[in-house]
Residue, then its C-alpha position, 0 to 999 in steps of 0.5 A: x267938949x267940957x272936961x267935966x263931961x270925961x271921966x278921963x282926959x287921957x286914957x291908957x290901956x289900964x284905964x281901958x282894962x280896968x274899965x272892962x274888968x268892973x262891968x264884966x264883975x257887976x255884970x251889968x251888961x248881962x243882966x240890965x242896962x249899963x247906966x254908968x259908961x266908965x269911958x264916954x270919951x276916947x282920945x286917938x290912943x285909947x281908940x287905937x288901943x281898944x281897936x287893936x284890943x278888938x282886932x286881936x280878940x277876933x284872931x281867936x274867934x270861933x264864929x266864922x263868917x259866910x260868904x266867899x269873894x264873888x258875894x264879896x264882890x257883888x254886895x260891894x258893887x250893889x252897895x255903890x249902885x244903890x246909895x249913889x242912886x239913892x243920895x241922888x234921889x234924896x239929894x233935894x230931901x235931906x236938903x228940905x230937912x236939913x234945913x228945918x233942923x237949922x231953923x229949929x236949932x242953929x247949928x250943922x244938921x248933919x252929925x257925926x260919930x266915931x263908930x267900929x266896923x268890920x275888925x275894930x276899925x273906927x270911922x266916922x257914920x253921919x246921920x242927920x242931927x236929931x239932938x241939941x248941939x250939945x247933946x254930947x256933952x249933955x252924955x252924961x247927965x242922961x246916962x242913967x236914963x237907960x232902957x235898953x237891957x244891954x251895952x246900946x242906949x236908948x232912952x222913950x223920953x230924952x231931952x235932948x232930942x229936938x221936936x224935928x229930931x223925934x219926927x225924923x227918928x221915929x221915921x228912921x230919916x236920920x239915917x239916910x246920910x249913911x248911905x254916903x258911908x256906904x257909898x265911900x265903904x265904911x258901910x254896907x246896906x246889910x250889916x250889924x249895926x256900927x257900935x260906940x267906942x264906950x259900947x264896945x268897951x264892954x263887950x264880952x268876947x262873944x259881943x265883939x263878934x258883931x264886929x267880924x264883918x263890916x257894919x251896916x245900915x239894917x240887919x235882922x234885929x233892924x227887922x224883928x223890932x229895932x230898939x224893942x229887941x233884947x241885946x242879949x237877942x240882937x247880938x244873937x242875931x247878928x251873928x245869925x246873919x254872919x253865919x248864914x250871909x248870902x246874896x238871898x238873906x241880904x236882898x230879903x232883909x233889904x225888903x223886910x227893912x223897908x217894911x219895917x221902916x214904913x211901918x214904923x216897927x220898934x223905931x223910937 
């Protein structure tokens, strides 16, 4: 990637402090978007610092999370059984539409990103590529083009997405890769959603609570609106879920996610 793109090539850990301590007194992640990431790229020692940074702030904290080892062991088992049957379903699919991408944008169709789940640890998520090739790169020129009220981007008009990219979004198809996720264990079907590195970076203790059980595919917010939900509400529902997990909520949220895939509620 273009070292003009990266506010830093190597980050130490007082690269990684200071860029929390000037947020946390704009203020901005309370009360507008971010719209100037201080960090868009993380070498492995800066991402080993702030996972270790993660882990060790989650040591103090006070939410706990429901669910004991038999709901452990069930939603694990559910998870195997249902993505391997469902990549095995959507196998001929994504092959269709992984092809269209190619056509349309030559290139790898399938995308991956470093993201944090349960404790801070970092792993790879796939989803199928819906920006150009480059559209990493291209970070940091659209950065300011942020209308999420939060830490998350989101942008109704980015150009980097391509004309197969904004079917596929708006039908929530980009996400179907992520069943290998939960197939190897990186992922659940029910989960908070996986952050960026540049967004956890930002997080206040009270945000970095998302991160105390492991990252899923959907979860309430996914149900109540997806990208029209407020983040100061979205983090507030997560740690709903992990308060209140059990075997009922997760089959619930399960249906209430493909409703809301069908009908298309809040995906941009």
């Amino acid at each position: 990637m273009p070292d003009q793109n990266l506010n830093k090539t190597l980050l130490t850990e007082d690269d990684v402090t200071e860029a929390v301590l000037k947020k946390l007194k704009e203020g901005q992640q309370e009360s507008e978007g971010v719209t100037d990431y201080p960090i868009l790229e993380f070498d492995d020692h800066a991402l080993d610092l702030l996972c270790t940074g993660v882990h060790e702030t989650l040591l103090y904290s006070d939410v706990k999370a429901s669910g004991g080892k038999v709901y452990a062991f069930l939603k694990r088992l559910f998870d195997i059984i249902a993505s391997a049957l469902a990549l095995l379903v959507l196998l001929i699919p994504l092959g269709i539409v992984c092809l269209l991408i190619y056509i349309e944008d030559k290139g790898n169709p399938i995308f991956s990103q470093v993201r944090l789940t349960e404790d801070g640890r970092p792993f790879r998520m796939y989803k199928l590529r819906s920006m150009c090739m480059d559209a990493e790169a291209k970070f940091a020129q659209v950065q300011k083009e942020n209308k999420s009220d939060g830490l998350a981007f989101k942008s109704d008009d980015d150009p980097r997405i391509t004309k197969i990219g904004k079917f596929i979004r708006k039908t929530s198809i980009d996400e179907l890769p992520q069943f290998w996720n939960v197939l190897k264990g990186d992922m659940s079907l029910i989960g908070p959603r996986p952050p960026l590195p540049r967004e956890v970076v930002l997080y206040t203790p009270e945000q970095m609570n998302r991160l105390l059980v492991k990252g899923g595919l959907s979860c309430i917010c996914q149900t109540e609106g997806r990208s029209d939900m407020e983040f100061d509400k979205w983090v507030e529902s997560d740690i709903r879920y992990i308060k209140t997990r059990s075997i009922g909520l997760d089959i619930s949220l399960m249906f209430k996610t493909a409703a809301a895939v069908i009908m298309r509620k809040g995906a941009k």
